[in-house]
SEDO-239179 format. One record per atom (N, C-alpha, C, CB): residue in one letter; atom name; y, x, z. Coordinates in nm, 4 decimals, padded with zeros to 6 digits. Atoms other than C-alpha are relative to their C-alpha. Last residue first. Glycine has a CB too. Example, Ala and Ser with C-alpha at 12.3 -4.5 7.8 and 13.67 -1.06 7.14 Angstrom:
residues 2
ROFI | S | N | -00.1190 | -00.0820 | -00.0060
ROFI | S | CA | -00.1060 | 01.3670 | 00.7140
ROFI | S | C | 00.1090 | -00.0770 | 00.0730
ROFI | S | CB | 00.0462 | 00.0414 | -00.1415
ROFI | A | N | -00.1190 | 00.0890 | 00.0000
ROFI | A | CA | -00.4500 | 01.2300 | 00.7800
ROFI | A | C | 00.1200 | 00.0900 | 00.0000
ROFI | A | CB | 00.0027 | -00.0992 | 00.1246
This chain:
residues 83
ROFI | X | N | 00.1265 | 00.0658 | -00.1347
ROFI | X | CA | 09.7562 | 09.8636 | 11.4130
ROFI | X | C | 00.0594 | -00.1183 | 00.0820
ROFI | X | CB | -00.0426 | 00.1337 | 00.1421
ROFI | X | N | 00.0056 | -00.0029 | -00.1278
ROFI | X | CA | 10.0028 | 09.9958 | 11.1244
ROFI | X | C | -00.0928 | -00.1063 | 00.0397
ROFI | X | CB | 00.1269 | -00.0087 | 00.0561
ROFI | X | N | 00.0436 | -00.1448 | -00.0607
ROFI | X | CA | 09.8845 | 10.1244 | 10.7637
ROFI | X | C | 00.0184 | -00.0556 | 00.1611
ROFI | X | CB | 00.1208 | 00.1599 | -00.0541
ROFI | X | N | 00.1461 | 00.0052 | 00.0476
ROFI | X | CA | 09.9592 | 09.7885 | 10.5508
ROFI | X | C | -00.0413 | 00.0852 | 00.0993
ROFI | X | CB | -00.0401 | 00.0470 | -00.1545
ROFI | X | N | 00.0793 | 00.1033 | -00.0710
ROFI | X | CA | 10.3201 | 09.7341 | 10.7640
ROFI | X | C | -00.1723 | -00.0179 | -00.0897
ROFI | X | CB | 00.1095 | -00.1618 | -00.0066
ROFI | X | N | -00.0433 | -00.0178 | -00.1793
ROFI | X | CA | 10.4434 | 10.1016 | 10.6864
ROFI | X | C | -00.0599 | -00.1474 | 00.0537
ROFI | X | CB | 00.2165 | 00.0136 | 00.0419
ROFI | X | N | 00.1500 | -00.1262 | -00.0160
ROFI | X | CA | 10.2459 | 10.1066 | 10.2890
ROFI | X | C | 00.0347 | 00.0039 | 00.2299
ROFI | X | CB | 00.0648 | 00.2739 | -00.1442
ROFI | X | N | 00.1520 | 00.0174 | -00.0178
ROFI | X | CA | 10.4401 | 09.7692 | 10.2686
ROFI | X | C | -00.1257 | 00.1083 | 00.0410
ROFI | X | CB | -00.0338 | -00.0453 | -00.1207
ROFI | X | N | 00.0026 | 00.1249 | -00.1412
ROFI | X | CA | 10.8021 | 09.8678 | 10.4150
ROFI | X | C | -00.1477 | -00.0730 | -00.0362
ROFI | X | CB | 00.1648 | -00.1536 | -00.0066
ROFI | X | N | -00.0297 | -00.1068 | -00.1346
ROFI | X | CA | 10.7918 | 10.2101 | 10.1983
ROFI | X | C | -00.0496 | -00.1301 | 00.1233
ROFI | X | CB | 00.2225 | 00.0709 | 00.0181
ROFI | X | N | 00.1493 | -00.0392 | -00.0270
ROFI | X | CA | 10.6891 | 09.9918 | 09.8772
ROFI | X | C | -00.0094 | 00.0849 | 00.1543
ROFI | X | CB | -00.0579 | 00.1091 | -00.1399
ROFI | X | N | 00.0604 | -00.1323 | 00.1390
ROFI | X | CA | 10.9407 | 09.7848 | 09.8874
ROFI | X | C | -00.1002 | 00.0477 | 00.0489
ROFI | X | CB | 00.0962 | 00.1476 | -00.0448
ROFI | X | N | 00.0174 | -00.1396 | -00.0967
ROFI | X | CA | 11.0125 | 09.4273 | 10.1138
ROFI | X | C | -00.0263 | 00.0858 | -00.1546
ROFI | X | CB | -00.1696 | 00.0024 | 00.1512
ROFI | X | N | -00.0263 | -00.1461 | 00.0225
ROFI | X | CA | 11.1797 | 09.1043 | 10.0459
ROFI | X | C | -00.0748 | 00.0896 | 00.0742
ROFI | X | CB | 00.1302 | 00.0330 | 00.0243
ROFI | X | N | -00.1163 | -00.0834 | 00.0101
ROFI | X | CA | 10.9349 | 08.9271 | 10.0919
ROFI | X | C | 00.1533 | -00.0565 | 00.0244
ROFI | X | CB | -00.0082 | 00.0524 | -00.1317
ROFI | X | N | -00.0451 | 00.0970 | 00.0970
ROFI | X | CA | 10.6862 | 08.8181 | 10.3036
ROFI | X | C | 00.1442 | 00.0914 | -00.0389
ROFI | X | CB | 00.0212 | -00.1758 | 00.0713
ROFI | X | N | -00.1483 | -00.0857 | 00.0199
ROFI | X | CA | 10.5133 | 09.0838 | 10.5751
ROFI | X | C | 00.0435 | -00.0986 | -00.1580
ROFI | X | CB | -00.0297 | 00.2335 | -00.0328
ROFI | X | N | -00.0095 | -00.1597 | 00.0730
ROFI | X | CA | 10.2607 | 08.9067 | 10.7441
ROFI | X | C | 00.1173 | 00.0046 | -00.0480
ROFI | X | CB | -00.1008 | 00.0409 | -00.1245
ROFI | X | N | -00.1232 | -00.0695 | 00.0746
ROFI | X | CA | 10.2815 | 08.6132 | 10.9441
ROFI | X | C | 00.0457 | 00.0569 | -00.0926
ROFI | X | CB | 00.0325 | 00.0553 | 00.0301
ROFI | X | N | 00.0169 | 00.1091 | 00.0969
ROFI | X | CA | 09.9178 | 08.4648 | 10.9711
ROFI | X | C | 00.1715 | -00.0439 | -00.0580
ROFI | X | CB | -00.0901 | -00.1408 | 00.0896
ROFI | X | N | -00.1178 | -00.0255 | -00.0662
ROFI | X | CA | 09.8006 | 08.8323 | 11.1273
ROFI | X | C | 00.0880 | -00.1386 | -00.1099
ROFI | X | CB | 00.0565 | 00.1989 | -00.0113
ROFI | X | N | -00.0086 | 00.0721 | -00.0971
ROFI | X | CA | 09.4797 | 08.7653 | 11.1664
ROFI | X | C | 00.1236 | 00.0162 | 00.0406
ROFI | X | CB | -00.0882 | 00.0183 | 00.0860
ROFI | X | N | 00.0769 | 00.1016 | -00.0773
ROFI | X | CA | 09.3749 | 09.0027 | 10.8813
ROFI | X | C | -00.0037 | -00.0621 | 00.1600
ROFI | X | CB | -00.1083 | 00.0460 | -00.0168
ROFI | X | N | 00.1314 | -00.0465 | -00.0744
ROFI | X | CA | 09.6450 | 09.1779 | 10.7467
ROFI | X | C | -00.0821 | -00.0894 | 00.0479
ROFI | X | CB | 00.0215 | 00.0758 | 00.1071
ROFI | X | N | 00.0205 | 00.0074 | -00.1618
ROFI | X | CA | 09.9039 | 08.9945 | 10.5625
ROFI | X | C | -00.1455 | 00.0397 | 00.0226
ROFI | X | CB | 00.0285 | -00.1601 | 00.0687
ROFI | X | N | 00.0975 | -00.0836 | -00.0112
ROFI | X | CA | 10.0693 | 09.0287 | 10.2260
ROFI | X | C | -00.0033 | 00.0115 | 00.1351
ROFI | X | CB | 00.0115 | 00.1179 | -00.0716
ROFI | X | N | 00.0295 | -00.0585 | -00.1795
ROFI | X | CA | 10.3416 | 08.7610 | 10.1731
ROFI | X | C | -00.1433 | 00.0217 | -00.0304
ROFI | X | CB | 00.0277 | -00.1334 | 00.1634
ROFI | X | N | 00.1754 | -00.0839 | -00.0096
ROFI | X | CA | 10.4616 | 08.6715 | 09.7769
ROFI | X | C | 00.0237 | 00.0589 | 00.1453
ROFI | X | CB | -00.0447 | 00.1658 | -00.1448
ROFI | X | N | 00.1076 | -00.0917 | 00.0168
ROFI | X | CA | 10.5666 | 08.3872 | 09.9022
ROFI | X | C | 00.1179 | 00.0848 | -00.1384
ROFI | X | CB | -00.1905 | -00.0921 | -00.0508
ROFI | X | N | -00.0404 | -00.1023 | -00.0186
ROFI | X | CA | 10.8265 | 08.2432 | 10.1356
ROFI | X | C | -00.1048 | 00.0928 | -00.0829
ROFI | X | CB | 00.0200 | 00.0160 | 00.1397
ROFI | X | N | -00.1564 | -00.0031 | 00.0683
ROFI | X | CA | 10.8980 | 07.9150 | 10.0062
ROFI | X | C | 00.0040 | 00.1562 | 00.0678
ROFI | X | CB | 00.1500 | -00.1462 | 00.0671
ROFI | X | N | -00.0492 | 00.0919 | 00.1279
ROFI | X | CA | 10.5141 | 07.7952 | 09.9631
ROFI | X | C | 00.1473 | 00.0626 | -00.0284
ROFI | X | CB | 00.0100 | -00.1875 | 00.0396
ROFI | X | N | -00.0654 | -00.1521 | 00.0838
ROFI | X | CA | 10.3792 | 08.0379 | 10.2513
ROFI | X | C | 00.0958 | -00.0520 | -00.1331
ROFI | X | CB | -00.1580 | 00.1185 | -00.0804
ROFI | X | N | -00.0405 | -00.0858 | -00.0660
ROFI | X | CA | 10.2986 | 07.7892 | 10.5397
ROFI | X | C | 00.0867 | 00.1476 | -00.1289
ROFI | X | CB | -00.1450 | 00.0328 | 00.0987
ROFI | X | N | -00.0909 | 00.0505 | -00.1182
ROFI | X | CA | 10.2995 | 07.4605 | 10.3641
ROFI | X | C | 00.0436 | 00.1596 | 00.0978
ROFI | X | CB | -00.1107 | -00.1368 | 00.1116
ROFI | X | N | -00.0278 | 00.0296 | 00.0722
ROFI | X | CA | 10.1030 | 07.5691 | 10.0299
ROFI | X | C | 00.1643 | -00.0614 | 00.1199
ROFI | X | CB | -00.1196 | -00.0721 | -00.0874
ROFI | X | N | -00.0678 | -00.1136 | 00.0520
ROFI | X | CA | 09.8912 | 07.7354 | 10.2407
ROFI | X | C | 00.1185 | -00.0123 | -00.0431
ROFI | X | CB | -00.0579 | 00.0524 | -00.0896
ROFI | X | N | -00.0462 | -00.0462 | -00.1361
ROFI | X | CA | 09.8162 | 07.4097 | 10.4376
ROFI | X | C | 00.0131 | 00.1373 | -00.0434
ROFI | X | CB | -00.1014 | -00.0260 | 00.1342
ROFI | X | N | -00.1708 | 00.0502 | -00.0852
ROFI | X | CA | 09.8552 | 07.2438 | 10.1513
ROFI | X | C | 00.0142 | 00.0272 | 00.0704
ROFI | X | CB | 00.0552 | -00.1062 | 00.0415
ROFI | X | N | -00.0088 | 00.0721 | -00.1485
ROFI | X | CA | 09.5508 | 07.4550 | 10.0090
ROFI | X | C | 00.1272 | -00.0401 | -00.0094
ROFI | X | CB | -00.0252 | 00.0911 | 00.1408
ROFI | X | N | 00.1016 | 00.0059 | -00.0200
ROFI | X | CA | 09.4770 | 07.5990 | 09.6286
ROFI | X | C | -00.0539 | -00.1185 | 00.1379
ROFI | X | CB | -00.0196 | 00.1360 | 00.0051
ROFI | X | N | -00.0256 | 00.1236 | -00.0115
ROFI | X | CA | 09.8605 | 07.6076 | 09.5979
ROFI | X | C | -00.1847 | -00.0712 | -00.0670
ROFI | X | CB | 00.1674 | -00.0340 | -00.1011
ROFI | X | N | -00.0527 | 00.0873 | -00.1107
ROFI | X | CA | 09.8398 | 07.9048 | 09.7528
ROFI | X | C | 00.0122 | -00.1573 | -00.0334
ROFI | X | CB | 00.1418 | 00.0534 | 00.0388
ROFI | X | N | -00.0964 | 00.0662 | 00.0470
ROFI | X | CA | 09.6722 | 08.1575 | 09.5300
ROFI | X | C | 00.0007 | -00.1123 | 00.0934
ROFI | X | CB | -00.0122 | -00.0295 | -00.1401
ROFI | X | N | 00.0757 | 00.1532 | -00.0499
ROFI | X | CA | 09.4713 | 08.4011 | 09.7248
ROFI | X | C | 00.1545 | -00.1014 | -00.0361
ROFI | X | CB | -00.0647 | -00.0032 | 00.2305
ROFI | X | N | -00.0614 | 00.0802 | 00.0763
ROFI | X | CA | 09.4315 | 08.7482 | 09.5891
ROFI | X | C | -00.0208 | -00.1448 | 00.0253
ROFI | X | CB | -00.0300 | 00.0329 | -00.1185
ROFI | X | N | 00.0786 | 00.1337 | 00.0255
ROFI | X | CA | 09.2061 | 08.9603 | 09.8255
ROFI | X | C | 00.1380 | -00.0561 | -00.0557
ROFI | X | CB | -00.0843 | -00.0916 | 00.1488
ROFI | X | N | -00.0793 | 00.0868 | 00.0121
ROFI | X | CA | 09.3488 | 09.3299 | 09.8013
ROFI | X | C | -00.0722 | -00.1164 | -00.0163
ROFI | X | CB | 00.0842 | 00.0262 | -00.0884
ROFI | X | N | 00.0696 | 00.1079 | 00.1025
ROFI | X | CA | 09.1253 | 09.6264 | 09.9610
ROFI | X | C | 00.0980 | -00.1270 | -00.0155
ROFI | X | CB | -00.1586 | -00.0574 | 00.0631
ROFI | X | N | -00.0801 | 00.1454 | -00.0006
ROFI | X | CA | 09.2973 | 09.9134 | 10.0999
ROFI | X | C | -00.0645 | -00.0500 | -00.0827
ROFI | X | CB | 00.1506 | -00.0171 | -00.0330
ROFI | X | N | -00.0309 | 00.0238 | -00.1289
ROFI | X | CA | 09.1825 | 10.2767 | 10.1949
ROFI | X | C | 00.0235 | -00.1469 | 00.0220
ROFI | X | CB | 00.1121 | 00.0797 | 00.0381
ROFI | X | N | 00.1291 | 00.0114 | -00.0687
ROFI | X | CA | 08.9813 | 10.4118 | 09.8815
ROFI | X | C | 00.0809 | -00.1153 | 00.1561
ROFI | X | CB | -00.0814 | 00.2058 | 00.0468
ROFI | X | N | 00.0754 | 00.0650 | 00.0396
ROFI | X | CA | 09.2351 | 10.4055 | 09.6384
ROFI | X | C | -00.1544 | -00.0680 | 00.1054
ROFI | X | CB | -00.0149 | 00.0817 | -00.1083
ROFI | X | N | 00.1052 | 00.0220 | -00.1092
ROFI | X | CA | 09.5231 | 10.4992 | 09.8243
ROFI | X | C | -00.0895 | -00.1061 | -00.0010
ROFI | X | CB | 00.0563 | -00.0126 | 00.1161
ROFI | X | N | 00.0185 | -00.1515 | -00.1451
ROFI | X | CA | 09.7788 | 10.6578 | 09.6259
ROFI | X | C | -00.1128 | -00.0226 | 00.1139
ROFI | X | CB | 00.1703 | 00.0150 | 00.1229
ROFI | X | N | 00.0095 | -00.1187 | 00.0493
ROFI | X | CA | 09.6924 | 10.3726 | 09.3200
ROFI | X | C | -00.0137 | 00.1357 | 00.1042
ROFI | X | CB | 00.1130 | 00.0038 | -00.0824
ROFI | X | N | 00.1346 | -00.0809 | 00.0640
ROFI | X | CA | 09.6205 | 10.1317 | 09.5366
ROFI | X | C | -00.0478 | 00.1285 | -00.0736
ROFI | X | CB | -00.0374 | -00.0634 | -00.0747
ROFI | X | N | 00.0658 | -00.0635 | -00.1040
ROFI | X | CA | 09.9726 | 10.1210 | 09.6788
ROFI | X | C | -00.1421 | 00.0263 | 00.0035
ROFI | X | CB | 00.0248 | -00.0629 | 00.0997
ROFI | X | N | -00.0499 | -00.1569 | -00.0099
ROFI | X | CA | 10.1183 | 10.1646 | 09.3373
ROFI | X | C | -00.0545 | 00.0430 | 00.1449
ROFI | X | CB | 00.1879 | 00.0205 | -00.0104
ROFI | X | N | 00.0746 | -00.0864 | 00.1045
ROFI | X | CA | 09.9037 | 09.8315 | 09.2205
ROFI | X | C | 00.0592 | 00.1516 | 00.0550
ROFI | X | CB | 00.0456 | -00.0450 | -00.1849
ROFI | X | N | 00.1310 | -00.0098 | -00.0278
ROFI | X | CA | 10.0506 | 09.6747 | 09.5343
ROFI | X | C | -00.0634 | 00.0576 | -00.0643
ROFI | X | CB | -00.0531 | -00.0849 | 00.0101
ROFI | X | N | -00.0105 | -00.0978 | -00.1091
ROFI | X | CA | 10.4149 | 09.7606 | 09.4707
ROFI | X | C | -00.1771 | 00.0031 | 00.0182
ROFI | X | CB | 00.1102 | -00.0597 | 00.1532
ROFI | X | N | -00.0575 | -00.1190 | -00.0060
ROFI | X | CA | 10.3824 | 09.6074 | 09.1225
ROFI | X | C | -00.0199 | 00.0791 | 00.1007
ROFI | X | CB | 00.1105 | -00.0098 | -00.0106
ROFI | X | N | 00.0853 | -00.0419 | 00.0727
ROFI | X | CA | 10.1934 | 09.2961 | 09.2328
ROFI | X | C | 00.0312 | 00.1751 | -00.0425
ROFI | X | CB | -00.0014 | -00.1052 | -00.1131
ROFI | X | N | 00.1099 | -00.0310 | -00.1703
ROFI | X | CA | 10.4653 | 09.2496 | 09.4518
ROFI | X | C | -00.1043 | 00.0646 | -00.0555
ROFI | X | CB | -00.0802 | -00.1565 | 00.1043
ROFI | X | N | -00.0635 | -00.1116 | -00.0455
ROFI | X | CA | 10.7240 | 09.2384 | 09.1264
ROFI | X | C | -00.1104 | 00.0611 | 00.1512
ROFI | X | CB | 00.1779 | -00.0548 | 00.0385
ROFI | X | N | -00.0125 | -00.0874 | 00.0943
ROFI | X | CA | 10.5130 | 08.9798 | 08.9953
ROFI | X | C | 00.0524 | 00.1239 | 00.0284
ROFI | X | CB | 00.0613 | -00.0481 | -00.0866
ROFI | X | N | 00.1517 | -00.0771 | 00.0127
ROFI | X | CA | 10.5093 | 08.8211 | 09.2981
ROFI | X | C | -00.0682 | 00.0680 | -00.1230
ROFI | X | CB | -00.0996 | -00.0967 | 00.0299
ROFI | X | N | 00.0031 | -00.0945 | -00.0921
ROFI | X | CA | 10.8414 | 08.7740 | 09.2221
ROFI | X | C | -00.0773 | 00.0634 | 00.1040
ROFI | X | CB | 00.0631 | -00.0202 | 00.0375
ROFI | X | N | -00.0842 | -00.1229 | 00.0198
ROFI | X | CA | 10.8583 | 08.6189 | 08.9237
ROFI | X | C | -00.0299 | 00.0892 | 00.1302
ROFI | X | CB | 00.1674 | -00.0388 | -00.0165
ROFI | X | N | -00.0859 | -00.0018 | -00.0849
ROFI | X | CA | 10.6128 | 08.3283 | 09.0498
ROFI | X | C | 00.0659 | 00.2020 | -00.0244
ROFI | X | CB | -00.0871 | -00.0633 | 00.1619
ROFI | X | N | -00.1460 | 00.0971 | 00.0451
ROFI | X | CA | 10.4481 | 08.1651 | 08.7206
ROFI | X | C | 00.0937 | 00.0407 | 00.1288
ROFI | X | CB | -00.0299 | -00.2114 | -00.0078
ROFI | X | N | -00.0244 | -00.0196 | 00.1676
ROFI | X | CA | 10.0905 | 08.1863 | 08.8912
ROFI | X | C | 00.1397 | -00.0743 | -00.0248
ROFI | X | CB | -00.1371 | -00.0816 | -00.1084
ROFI | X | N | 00.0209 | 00.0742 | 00.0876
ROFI | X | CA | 10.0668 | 08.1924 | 09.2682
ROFI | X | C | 00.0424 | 00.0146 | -00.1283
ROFI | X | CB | 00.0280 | -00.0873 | 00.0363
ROFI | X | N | -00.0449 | 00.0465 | 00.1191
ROFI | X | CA | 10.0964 | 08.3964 | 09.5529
ROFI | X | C | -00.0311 | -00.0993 | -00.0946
ROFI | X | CB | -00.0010 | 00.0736 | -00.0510
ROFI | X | N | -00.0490 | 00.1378 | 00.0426
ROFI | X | CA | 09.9201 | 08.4953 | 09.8974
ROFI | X | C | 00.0975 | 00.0111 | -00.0997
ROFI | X | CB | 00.0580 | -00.0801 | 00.1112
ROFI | X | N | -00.0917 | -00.0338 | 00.1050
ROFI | X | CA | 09.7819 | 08.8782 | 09.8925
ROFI | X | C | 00.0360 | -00.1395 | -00.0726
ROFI | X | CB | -00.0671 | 00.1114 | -00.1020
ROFI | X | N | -00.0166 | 00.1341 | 00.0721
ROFI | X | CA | 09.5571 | 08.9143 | 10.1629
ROFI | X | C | 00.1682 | -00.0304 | -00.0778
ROFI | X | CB | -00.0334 | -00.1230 | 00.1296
ROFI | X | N | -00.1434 | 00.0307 | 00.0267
ROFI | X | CA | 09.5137 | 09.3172 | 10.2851
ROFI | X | C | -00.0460 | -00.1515 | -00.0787
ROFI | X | CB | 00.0969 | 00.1374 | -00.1074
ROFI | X | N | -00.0505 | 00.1026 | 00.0860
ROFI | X | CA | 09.2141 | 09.4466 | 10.3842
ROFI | X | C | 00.0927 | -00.0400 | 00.0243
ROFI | X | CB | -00.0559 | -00.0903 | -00.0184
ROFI | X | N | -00.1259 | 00.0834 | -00.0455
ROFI | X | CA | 09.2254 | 09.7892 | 10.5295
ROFI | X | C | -00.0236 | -00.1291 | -00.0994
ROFI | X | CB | 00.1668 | 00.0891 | -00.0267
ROFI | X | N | -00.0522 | 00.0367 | 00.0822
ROFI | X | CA | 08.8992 | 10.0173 | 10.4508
ROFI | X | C | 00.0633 | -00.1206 | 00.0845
ROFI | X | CB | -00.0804 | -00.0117 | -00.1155
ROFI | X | N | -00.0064 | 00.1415 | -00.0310
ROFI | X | CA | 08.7881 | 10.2617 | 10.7059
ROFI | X | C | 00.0906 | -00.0695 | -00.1018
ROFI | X | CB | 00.0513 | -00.0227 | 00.1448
């Protein structure tokens, strides 16, 4: 079963740069299990309003929280993997 994962950011943000990082290493160990949709935020104002000062945030589907950073790779493969 493949996990999508949404992967709010935007161009020019250092530290989704560093997210990007963890995410490429969580594809790497688990190529088959996780799919990444890339969804730049200042696309919507109503993205642009919910994630604007907390991005880069990777969130499961219907979950309109997800995990924003700070986090490493231990605290994304633990909130990508749980139910």
């Amino acid at each position: 079963m493949t996990i999508e994962l949404s992967f709010y950011t935007t161009d020019g943000c250092h530290l989704c740069e560093q997210a990007t990082g963890l995410l490429q290493q969580l594809l790497s160990q688990y190529p088959e299990q996780y799919q990444i949709e890339l969804i730049d935020i200042v696309e919507s104002d109503r993205l642009v309003e919910l994630y604007g000062v907390r991005i880069p945030v990777i969130a499961k589907q219907g979950d309109i929280d997800g995990l924003g950073w700070p986090f490493d790779g231990a605290q994304l493969l633990t909130y990508a993997s749980s139910t």
